[in-house]
C-alpha positions as CSV (number, residue, x, y, z in Angstrom):
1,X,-41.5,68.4,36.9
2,X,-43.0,66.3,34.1
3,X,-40.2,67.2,31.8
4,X,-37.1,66.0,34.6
5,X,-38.7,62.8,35.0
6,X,-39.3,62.2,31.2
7,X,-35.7,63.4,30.7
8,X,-34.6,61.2,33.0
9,X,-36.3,58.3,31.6
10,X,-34.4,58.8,28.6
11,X,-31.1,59.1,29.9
12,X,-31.8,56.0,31.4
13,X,-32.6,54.3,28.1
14,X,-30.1,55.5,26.4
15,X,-27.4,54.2,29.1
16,X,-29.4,50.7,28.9
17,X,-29.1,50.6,25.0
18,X,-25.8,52.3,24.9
19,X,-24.4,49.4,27.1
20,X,-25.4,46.3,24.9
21,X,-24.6,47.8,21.4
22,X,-21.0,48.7,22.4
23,X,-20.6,44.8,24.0
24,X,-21.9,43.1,20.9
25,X,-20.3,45.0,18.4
26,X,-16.9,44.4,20.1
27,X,-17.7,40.6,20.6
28,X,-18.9,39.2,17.2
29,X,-16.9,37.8,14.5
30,X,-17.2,38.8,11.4
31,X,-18.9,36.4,8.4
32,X,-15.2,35.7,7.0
33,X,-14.3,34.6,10.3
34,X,-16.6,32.5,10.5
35,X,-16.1,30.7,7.6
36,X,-12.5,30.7,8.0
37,X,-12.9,29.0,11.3
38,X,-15.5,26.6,9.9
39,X,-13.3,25.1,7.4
40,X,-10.3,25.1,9.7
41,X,-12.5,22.4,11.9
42,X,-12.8,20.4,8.9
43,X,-15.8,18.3,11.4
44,X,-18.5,16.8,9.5
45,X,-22.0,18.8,9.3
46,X,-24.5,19.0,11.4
47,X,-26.8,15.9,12.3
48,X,-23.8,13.6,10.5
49,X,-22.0,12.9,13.0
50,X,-20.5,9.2,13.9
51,X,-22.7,6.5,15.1
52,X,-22.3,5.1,18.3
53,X,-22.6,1.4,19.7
54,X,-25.6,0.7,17.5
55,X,-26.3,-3.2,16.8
56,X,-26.5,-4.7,13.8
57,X,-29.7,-5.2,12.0
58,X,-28.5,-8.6,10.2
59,X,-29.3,-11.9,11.3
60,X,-26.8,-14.4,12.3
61,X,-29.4,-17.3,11.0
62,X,-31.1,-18.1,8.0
63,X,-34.5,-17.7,6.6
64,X,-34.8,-21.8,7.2
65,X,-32.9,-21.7,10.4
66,X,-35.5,-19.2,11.8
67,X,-38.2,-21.4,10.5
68,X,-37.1,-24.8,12.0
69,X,-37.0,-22.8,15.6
70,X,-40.3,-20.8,15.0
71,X,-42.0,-24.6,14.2
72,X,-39.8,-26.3,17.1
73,X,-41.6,-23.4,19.3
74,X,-45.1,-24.0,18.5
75,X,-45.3,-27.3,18.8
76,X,-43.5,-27.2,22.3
77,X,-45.7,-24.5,23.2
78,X,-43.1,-21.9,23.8
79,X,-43.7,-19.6,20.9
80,X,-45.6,-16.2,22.4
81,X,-48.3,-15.1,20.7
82,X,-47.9,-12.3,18.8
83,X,-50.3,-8.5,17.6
84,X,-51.9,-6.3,20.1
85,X,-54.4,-9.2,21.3
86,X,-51.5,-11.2,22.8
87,X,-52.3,-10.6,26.3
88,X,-56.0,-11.3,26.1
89,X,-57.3,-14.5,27.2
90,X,-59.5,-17.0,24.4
91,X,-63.0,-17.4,25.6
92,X,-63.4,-20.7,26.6
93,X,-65.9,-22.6,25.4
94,X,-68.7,-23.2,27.1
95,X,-70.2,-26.6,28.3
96,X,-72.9,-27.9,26.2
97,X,-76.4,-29.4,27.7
98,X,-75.9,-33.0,28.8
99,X,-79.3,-34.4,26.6
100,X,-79.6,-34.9,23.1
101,X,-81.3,-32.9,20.6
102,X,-84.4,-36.3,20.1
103,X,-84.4,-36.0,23.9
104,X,-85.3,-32.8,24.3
105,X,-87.3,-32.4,21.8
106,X,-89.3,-35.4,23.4
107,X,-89.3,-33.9,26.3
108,X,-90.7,-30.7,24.9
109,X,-93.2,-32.2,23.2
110,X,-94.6,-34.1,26.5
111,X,-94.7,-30.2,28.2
112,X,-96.7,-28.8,25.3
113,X,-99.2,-31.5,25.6
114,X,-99.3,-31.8,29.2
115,X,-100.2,-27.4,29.0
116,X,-97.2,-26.7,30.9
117,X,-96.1,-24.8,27.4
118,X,-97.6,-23.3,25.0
119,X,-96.8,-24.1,21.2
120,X,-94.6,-21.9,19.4
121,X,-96.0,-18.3,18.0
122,X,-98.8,-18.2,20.8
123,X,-97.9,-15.3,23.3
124,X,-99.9,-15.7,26.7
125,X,-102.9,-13.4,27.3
126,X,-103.2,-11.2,30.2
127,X,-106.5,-12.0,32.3
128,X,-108.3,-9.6,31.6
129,X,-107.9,-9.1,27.8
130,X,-110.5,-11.2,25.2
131,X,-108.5,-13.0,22.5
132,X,-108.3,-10.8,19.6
133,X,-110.6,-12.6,16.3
């Protein structure tokens, strides 16, 4: 019984495999036909071939022309800014203190001796700590 179906299984191989070398051989040109065919194209190589629609890189203006514009731009405030922060917004700055430095130093000074402050360098004590000698 084992033998049959091991039999079998190669008769059925050998159909399969029989099937597909008798179709390629009959189907594929030989290298000289190939080659003969190749050259009788006479198309360009692969990767060469023509180049379609693709617009010019030169510039219809000069170096001075594109210059004058670029300047015209900026000072009208058209010109775009350009690199990969171009769409972040500039900090604005932010509002100084309305008083003068003498002021507030004045000011500061009145505090300190009034005990409101404490001079500079002297950290409070907590109330239950002794002043360290």
């Amino acid at each position: 019984m084992k033998t049959k179906l091991v039999l079998g299984a190669v008769a059925a191989a050998v159909a399969v495999f029989s099937q597909g070398v008798f179709a390629q051989s009959a189907s594929s040109p030989t290298r000289a036909e190939v080659k003969a065919g190749a050259q009788a194209k006479g198309g360009t190589p692969a990767g060469e071939g023509p180049v379609v629609n693709q617009p010019s890189k030169a510039s219809d203006k000069t170096r001075e022309e594109r210059k004058a514009t670029t300047k015209a731009d900026a000072k009208s405030g058209n010109l775009k800014p350009a690199g990969e922060a171009a769409g972040v917004k500039e900090a604005q700055p932010t509002k100084g203190s309305t008083t003068d430095r003498a002021a507030r130093k004045s000011d500061t000074a009145a505090a300190v001796k009034s005990g409101k402050t404490q001079p500079a360098g002297e950290a409070a004590q907590p109330s239950g700590e002794m002043p360290k000698k």
